[in-house]
VMD Tcl script that draws the C-alpha trace (Angstrom):
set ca {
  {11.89 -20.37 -2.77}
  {9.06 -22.33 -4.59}
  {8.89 -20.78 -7.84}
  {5.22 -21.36 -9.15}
  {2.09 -21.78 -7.55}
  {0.44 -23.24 -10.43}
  {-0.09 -26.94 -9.51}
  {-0.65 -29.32 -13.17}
  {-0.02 -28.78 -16.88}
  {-0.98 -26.05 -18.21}
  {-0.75 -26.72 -21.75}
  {-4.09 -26.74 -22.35}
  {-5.31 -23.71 -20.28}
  {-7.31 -20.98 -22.68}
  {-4.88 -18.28 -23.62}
  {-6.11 -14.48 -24.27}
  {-3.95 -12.00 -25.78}
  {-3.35 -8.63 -24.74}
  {-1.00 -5.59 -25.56}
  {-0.74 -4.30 -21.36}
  {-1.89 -6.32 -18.22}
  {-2.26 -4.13 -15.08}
  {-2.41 -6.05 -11.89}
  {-4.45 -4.04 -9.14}
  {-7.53 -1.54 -9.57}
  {-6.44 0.84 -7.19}
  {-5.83 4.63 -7.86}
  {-2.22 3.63 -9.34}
  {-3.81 0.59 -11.33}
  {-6.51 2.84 -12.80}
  {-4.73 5.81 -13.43}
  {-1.92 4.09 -14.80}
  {-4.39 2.35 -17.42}
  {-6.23 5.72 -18.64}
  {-2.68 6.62 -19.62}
  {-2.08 3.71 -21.76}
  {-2.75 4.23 -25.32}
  {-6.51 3.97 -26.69}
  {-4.88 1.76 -29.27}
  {-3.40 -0.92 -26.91}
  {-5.85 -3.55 -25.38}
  {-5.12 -3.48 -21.68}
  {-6.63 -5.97 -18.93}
  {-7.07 -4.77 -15.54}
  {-7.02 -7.57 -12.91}
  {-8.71 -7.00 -9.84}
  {-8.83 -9.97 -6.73}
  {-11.88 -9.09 -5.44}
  {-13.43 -5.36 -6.64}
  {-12.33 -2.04 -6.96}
  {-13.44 -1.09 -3.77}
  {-11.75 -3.78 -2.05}
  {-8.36 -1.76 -2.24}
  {-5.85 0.20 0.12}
  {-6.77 3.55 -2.44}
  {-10.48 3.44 -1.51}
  {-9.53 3.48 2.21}
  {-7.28 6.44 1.84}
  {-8.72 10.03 3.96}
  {-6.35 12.52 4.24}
  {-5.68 13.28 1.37}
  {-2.94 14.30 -2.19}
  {0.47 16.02 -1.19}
  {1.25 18.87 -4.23}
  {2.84 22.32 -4.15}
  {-0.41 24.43 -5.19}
  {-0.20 27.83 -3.10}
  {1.92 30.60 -3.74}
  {3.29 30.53 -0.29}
  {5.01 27.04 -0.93}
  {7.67 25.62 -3.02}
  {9.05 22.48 -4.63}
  {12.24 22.61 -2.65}
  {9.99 22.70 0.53}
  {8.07 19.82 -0.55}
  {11.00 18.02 -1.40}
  {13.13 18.82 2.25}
  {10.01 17.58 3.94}
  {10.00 14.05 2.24}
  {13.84 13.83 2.48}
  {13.82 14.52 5.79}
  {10.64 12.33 6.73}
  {12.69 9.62 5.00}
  {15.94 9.86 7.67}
  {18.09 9.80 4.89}
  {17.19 7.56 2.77}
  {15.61 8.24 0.02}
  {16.54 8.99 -3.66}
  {16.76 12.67 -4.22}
  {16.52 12.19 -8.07}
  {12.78 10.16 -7.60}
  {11.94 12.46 -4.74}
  {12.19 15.29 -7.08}
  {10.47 14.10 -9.78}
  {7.83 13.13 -7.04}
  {7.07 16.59 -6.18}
  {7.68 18.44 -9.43}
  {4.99 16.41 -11.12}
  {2.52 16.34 -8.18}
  {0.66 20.01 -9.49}
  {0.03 18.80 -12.96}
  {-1.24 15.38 -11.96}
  {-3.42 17.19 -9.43}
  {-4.54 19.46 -12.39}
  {-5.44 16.50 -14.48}
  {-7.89 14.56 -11.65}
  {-9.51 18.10 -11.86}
  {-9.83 17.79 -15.45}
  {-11.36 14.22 -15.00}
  {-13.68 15.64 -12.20}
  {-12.49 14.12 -9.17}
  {-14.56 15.75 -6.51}
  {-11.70 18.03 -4.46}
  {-13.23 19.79 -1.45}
  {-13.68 23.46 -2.35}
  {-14.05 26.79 -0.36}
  {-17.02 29.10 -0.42}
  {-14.99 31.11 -3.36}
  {-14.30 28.09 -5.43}
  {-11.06 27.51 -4.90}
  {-9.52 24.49 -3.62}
  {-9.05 23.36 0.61}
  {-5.94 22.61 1.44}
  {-5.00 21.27 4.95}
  {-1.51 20.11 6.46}
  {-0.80 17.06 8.25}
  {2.36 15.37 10.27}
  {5.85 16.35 8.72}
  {4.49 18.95 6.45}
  {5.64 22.40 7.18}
  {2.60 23.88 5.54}
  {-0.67 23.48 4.04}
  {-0.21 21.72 0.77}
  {-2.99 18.57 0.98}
  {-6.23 18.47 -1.04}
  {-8.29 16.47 -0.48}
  {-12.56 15.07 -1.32}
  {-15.45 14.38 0.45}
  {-13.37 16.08 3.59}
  {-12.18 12.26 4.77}
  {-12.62 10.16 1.44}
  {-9.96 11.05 -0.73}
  {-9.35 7.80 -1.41}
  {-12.48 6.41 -1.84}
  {-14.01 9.50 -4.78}
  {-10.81 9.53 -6.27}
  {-10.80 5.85 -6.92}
  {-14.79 5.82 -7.64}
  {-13.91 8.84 -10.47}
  {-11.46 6.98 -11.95}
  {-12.89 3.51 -12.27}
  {-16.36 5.55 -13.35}
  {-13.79 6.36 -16.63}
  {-12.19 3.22 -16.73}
  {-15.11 1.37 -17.07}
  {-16.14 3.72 -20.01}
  {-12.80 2.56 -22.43}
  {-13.63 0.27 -24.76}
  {-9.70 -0.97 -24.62}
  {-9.97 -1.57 -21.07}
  {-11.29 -4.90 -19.93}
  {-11.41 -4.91 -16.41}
  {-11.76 -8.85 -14.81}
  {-13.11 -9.14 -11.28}
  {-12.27 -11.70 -8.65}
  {-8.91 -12.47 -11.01}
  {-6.31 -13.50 -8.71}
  {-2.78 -13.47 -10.73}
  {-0.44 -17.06 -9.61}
  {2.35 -16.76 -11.59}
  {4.28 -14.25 -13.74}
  {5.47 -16.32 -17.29}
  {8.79 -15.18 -18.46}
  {11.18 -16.09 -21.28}
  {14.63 -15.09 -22.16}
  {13.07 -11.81 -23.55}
  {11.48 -10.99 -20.10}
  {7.55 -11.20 -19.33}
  {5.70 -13.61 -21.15}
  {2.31 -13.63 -19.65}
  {0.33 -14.50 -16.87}
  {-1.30 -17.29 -15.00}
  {-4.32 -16.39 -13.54}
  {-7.45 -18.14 -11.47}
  {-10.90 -16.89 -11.29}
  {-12.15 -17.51 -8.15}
  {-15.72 -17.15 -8.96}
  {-15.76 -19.78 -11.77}
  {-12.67 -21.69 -10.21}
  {-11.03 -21.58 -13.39}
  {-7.69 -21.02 -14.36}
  {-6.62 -18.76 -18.07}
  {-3.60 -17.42 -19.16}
  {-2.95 -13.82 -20.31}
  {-0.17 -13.59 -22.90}
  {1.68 -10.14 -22.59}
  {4.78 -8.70 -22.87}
  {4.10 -5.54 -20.53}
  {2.84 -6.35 -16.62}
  {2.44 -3.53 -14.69}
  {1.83 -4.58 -10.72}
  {0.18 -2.30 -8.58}
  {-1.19 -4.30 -5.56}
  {-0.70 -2.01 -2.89}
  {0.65 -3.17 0.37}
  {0.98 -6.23 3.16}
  {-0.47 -4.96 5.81}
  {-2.45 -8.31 6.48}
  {1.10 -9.77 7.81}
  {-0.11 -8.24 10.60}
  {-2.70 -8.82 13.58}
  {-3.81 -4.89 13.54}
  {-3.63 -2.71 10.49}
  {-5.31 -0.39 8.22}
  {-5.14 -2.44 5.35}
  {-7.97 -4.33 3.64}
  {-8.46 -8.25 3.62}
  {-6.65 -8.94 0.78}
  {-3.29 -6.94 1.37}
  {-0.99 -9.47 1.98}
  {1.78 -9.02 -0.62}
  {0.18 -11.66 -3.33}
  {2.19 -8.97 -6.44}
  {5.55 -8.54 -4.67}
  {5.73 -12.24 -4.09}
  {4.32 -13.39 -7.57}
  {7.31 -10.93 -8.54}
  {10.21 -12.16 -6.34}
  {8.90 -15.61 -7.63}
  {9.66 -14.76 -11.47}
  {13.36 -13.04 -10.37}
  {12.15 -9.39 -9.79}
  {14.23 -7.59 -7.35}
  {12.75 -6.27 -4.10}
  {14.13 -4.34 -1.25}
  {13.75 -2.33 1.73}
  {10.82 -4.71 2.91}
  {11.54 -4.08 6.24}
  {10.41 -0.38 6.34}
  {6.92 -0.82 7.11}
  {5.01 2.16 8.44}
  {2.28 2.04 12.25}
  {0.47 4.61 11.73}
  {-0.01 6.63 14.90}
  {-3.98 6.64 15.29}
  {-6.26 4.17 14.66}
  {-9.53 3.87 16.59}
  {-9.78 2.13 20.38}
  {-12.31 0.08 19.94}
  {-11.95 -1.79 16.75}
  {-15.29 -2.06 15.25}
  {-13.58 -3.20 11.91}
  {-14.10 -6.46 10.69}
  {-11.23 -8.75 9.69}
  {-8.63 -7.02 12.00}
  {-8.84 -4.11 10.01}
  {-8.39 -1.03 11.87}
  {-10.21 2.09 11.83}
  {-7.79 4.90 10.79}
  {-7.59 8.61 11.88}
  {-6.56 10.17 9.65}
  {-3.67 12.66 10.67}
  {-5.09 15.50 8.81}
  {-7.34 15.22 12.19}
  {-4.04 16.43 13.88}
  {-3.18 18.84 10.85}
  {-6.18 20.73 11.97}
  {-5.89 21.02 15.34}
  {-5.88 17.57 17.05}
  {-3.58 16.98 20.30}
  {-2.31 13.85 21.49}
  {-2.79 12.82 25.47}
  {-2.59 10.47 28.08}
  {-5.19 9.62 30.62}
  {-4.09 12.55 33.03}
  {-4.51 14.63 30.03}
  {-0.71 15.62 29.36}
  {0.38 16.85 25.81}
  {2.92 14.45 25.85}
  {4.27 15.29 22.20}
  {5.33 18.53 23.15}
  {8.65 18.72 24.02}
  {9.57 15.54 21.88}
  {9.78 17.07 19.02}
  {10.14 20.63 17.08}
  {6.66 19.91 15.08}
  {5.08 18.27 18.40}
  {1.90 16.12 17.24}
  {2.59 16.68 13.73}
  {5.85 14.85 13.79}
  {6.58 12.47 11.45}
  {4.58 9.40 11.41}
  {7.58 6.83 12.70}
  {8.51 8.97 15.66}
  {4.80 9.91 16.67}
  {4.25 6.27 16.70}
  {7.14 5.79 19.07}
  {5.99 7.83 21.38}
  {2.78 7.14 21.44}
  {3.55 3.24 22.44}
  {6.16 4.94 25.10}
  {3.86 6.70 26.89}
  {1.80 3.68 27.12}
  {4.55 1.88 28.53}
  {5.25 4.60 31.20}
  {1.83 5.40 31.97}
  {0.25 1.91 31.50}
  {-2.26 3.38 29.11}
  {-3.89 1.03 27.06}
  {-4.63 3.12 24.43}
  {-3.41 7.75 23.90}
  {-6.32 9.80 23.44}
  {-6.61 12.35 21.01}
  {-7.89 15.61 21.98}
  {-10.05 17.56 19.32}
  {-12.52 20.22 21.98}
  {-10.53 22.97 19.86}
  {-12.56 22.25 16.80}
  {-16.24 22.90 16.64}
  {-18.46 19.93 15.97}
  {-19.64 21.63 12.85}
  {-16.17 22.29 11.62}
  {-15.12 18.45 12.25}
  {-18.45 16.56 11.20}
  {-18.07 18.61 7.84}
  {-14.47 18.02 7.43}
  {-14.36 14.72 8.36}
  {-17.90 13.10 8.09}
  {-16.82 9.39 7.72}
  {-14.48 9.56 10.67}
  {-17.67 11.55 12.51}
  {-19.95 8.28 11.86}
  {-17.20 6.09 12.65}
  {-16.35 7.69 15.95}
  {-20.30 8.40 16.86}
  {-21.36 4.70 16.19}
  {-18.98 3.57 19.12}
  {-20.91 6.19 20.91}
  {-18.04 9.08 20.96}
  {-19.45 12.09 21.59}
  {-17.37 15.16 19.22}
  {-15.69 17.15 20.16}
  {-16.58 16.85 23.52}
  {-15.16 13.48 24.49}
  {-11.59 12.40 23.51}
  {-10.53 9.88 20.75}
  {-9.09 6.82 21.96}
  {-6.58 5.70 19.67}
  {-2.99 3.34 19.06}
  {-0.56 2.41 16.19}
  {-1.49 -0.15 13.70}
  {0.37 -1.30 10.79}
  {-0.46 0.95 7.44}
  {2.22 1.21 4.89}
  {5.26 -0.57 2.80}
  {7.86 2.13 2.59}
  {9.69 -0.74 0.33}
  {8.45 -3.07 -2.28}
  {9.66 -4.08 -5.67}
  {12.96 -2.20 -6.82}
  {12.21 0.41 -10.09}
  {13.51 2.67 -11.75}
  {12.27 6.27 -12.35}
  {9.76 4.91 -14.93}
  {8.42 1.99 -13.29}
  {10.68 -0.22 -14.77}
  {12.22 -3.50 -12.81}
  {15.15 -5.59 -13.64}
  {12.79 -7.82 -15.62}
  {12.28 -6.47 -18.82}
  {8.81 -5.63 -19.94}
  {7.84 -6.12 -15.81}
  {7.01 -2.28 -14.23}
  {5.85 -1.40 -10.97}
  {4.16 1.83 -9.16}
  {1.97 2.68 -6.10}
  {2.86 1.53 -2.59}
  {3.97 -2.53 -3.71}
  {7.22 -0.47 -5.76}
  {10.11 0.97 -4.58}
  {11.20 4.10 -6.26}
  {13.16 5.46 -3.59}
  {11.00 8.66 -2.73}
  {9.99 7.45 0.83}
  {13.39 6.38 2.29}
  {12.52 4.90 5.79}
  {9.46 6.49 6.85}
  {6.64 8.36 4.20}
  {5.99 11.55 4.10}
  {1.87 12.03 5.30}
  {-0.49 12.17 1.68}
  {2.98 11.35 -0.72}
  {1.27 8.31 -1.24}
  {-1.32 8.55 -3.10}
  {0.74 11.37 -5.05}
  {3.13 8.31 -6.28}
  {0.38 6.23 -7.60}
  {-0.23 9.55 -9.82}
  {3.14 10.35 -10.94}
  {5.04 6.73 -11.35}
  {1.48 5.48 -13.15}
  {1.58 8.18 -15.21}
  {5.25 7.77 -16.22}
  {5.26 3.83 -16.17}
  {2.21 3.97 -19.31}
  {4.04 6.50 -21.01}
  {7.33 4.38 -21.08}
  {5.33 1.51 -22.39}
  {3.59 4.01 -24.73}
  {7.34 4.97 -25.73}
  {8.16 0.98 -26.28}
  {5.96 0.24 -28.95}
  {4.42 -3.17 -29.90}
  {6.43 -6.34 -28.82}
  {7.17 -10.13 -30.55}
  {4.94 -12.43 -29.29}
  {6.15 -14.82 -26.91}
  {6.21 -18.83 -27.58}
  {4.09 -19.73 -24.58}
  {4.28 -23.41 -24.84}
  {7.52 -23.61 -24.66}
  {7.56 -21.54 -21.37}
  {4.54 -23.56 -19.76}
  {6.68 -26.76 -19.99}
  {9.42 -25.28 -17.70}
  {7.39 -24.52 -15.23}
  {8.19 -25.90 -11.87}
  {4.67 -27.23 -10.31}
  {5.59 -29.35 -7.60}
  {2.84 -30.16 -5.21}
  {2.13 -32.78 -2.83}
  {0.40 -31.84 0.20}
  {-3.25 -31.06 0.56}
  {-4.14 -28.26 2.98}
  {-7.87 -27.86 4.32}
  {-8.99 -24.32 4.97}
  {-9.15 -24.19 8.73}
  {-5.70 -25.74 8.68}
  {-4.18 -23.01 6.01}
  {-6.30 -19.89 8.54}
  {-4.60 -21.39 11.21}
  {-0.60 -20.87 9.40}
  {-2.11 -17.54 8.51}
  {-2.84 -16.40 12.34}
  {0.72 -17.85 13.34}
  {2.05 -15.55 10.52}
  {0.54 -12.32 12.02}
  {1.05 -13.29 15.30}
  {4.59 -13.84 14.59}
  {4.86 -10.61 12.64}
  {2.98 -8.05 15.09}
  {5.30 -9.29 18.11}
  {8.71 -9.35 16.58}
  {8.04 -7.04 13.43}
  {6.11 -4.30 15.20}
  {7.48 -0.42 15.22}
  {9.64 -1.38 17.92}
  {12.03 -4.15 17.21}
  {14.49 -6.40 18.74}
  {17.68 -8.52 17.44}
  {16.62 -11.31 19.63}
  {12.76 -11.37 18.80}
  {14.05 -10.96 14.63}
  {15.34 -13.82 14.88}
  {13.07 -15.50 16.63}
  {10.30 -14.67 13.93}
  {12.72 -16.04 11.09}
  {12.70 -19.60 12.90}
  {8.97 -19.04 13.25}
  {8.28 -18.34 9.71}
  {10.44 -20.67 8.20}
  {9.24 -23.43 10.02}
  {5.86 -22.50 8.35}
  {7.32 -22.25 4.94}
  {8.93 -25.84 5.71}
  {5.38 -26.88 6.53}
  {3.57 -25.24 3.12}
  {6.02 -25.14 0.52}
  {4.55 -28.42 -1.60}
  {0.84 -27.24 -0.98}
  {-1.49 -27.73 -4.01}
  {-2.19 -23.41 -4.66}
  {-5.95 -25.30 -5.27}
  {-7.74 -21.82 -3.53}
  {-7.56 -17.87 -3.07}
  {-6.61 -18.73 0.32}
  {-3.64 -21.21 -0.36}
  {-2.65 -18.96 -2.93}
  {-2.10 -16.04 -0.10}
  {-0.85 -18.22 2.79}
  {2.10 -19.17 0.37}
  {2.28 -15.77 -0.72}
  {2.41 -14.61 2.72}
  {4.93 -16.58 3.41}
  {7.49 -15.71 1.34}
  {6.55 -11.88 2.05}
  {7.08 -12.36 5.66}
  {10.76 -14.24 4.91}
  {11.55 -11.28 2.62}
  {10.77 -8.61 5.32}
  {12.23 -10.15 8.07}
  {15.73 -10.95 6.20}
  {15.95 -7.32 5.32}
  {15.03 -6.59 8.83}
  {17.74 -8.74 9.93}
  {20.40 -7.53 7.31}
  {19.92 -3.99 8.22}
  {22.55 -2.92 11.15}
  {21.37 0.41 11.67}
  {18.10 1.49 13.74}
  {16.50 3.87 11.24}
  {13.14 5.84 10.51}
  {10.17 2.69 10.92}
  {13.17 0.01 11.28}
  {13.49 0.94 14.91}
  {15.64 -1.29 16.87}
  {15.80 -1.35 20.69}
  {19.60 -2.81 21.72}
}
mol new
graphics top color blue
foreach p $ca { graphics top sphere $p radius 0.5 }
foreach p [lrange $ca 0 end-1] q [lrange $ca 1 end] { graphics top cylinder $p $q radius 0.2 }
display resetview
C-alpha cells in the first residue's frame, strides 16, 4: 500500500503547533473538542463545512434509557442482539450506561429536543428497539440542530480553531507515535503542517464507495485510509449497513439518497408491495421494525419475487397533521416529488448508510498508535457487532468523544516531536499525472464495482470478482501526483474499497449486513 500521498519535500512547508488536532466537524468531532481542556489549543479540521457531514443528515434520532419503564439491560440486549453476536459486551455497556448523562448534558448546552405539551421530552421507537427510548429535534433533524448547537459553541472557544476546506493527506509519526499532520487547503491550494502529538479522527463513514447511499459527497473513507496508511489497525470493514428506506425517486444530488427515517416505521409505518401485502409480517417477531440488515433483505426479496422496482411504505394510519409535525423535512421532501401524505404510499429501497467497522479502539478511543484515537462511525469500538442498533449512532459519537478528550485530558502535555527528521522519511513517490475526468471516471468504476458485488446481498464469486476489479484500479493510480481534493479521495477510495472487500473475503461466515448467498 502507498504510504503517503504527499507528492515533494516538505521541508519547507509552514508548521503550526497545536496541543489536540480533531479531524472531522461532525457531532463526534465537535463534541469531542468541547471536552478537551480550555487550556489545550485544539484545531478542528473540516474538508468542506460543518454542514457537509453524515451528523447533519441524521433524523431519527439519540438512543438512551430515559423512562421509568426501560432499563439498561434492555438497551443493552437490543444492541447485542441487533449485532448477531458480535459485538463487545464490555463497550456495549458502557455505550448504554453513559447514553442518559450525555443526553442530560446536550440539554444543558440547549440542543433543541422535541418536547410534549407538559414539557417533558418525546420519545419514539424505531426498528430493533423493544420500546420507546429515542429523542429526538426538530421531529426529523436530529442530526442537523444537534450539530448546528454544537458548532454554535464551538465556534465561541477561544482554544478552538476550526479550519474549513482542510483536507488531512498524511498522518506524521515517529517512534513515539503521532507526530503531526500534513494537510492541503483546497481553497488556497496550499499545503501546512500541524505538529501534534494527539489526532483524534472522526470522519464518519464511506458510503460514497457506493452508487446509492445516504451519505454526503465527501464520505469516502479519506480518515480510515490516512490511518491504515500511518499503521493504524482497522477491521470489520466489511459490515456495512443498506438502510431499508430511502426515497423512489432520487431527487438528491450526487447519488445521495433521500433517507426515511425508520422512526417513520417506529410510529406506525408498514411496509408493502404493489398488491398491497404486509409482507414483513410473518418474517419476523418485530415485523417492520426488524432490525435494519434483515428488513433490508427482505425488502430486496420481495422485489425479486414480485418484480417490484421499488416496496412502498404505507403511512394512511397517521394523520397528516401528526406526520407533517413529526417529520416536517421528510413531509417537504416527499411533497416536492408530488407525494400526497398520508394518502398516497412512499415508494422506497435500500441504499448504503453505515460502517458498522472502521478503525480498531479501545474503550477510550485509543488505537494501536500511540497518541492516534478514534470515535463516531469511522472507529470500531465493538458496540455494533454486524448490524447497528437504529439511533446507537449518534449515541457513540457522544459517549466515545466524551471519553476519548478525557483520556487525552488524563495524558497531560507531550515532548515535542523532531519533525524534520520525520519529513525526510517520507515516502513520496509519484509519477503519473491524472486529469480530472480521467480520476471521476476510476471513481464511477469504484462504485460500480462496489454496489454490484458489495451490496447487502453478496456472493463468493462476485467478491472476488470486485477484488480483481479494484486492484486493477489501484495498479492503475498508485504513483498519481495527490496534486487535488479529488486525487486525494480516488486514492483514498481505493485503498478503502481493498480493505472492505479483503475482510469481506476473509470472513467465512454469512452474518448480520455480511450476507452471503452460497
Amino acid at each position: 500500500m502507498r504510504k503517503t500521498l504527499y507528492t515533494g519535500s516538505a521541508a519547507s512547508l509552514p508548521i503550526d503547533h497545536y496541543d489536540v488536532v480533531v479531524v472531522g466537524t461532525g457531532v463526534a468531532g465537535l463534541y469531542t473538542a468541547l471536552h478537551l481542556s480550555a487550556e489545550k489549543k485544539v484545531a478542528l479540521l473540516t474538508k468542506v463545512n460543518i454542514e457537509d457531514c453524515n451528523s447533519w443528515l441524521a433524523q431519527g434520532g439519540i438512543a438512551a434509557v430515559l423512562t421509568k419503564e426501560d432499563k439498561i439491560e434492555f438497551h443493552v440486549e437490543d444492541t447485542l442482539k441487533a449485532g448477531a453476536g458480535l459485538c463487545k459486551r464490555e463497550a456495549v455497556e458502557v455505550l448504554v450506561q453513559e447514553g442518559p448523562e450525555n443526553i442530560r448534558e446536550l440539554i444543558d448546552m440547549n440542543v433543541p429536543f422535541d418536547v410534549n405539551s407538559e414539557g417533558e421530552l418525546q420519545i419514539t421507537r424505531e426498528g430493533g428497539h423493544k420500546l420507546r427510548r429515542i429523542v429526538h429535534c426538530g421531529g426529523d433533524a436530529t442530526g442537523r440542530e444537534t450539530t448546528k448547537r454544537l458548532s454554535e459553541i464551538v465556534m465561541s472557544r477561544v482554544n478552538l480553531d476550526v479550519l474549513f476546506h482542510t483536507f488531512v493527506m498524511d498522518l506524521l509519526v515517529d517512534n513515539q507515535g503521532v507526530a503531526g499532520l500534513i494537510c492541503y487547503n483546497a481553497t488556497r491550494k496550499k499545503h501546512r503542517i500541524l505538529s501534534t502529538r494527539r489526532v483524534v479522527i472522526a470522519t464518519g463513514g464511506v458510503g460514497q464507495l457506493y452508487r446509492y447511499t445516504t451519505n454526503p459527497i465527501g464520505a469516502v473513507g479519506d480518515g480510515i485510509a490516512c490511518a491504515m496508511r500511518a499503521g493504524a489497525a482497522v477491521s470489520n470493514m466489511e459490515m456495512l449497513q443498506f438502510h431499508p428506506t430511502t426515497l423512489i425517486p432520487n431527487g438528491s444530488e450526487n447519488n445521495r439518497m433521500f433517507l426515511i427515517s425508520e422512526a417513520v416505521r417506529g410510529e406506525g409505518g408498514i411496509l408493502r408491495n404493489s398488491k398491497g401485502e404486509a409482507f414483513m409480517k410473518g418474517k419476523h417477531e418485530m415485523a417492520d421494525l426488524a432490525p435494519r440488515d434483515i428488513v433490508t433483505r427482505e425488502i430486496l426479496n420481495e422485489m425479486k419475487r414480485t418484480g417490484d422496482a421499488y416496496a412502498q411504505l404505507d403511512v394512511s394510519s397517521l394523520s397528516r397533521e401528526f406526520f407533517y409535525r413529526r417529520f416536517p423535512t421528510i413531509s417537504a421532501e416527499c411533497e416536492r416529488h408530488g407525494i400526497n401524505l398520508t394518502k398516497d404510499f412512499i415508494p422506497v429501497r435500500p441504499a448504503q448508510h453505515y460502517l458498522m467497522g472502521g478503525i480498531d479502539t479501545d474503550l477510550d478511543g485509543q488505537t494501536n498508535i500511540s497518541g492516534l484515537f478514534a470515535c463516531g462511525e469511522c472507529a470500531c469500538t465493538g458496540i455494533h457487532g454486524a448490524n447497528r442498533l437504529a439511533s446507537n449512532s449518534m449515541l457513540e459519537c457522544l459517549v466515545f468523544g466524551r471519553r476519548c478528550a478525557r483520556k487525552i485530558n488524563a495524558l497531560g502535555a507531550a515532548v515535542p516531536a523532531n519533525l524534520r527528521a520525520v519529513l525526510s522519511d517520507l515516502d513520496s513517490h509519484a509519477t503519473i499525472f491524472m486529469n480530472e475526468k480521467t480520476i471521476e471516471r476510476r471513481k464511477a468504476k469504484i462504485k460500480d464495482t462496489m454496489t454490484a458485488y458489495l451490496g447487502a446481498v453478496r456472493t463468493r464469486i462476485g467478491m472476488d470478482m470486485a477484488r480483481n476489479q479494484i486492484d486493477d484500479i489501484y495498479n492503475e493510480v498508485k504513483f498519481i501526483h495527490c496534486d487535488s481534493v479529488s486525487a486525494m479521495e480516488l486514492m483514498n477510495m481505493t485503498q478503502v474499497a481493498i480493505k472492505v472487500i479483503k475482510d469481506a473475503i476473509a470472513r467465512k461466515e454469512s452474518v448480520g449486513a455480511h450476507y452471503v448467498e452460497e
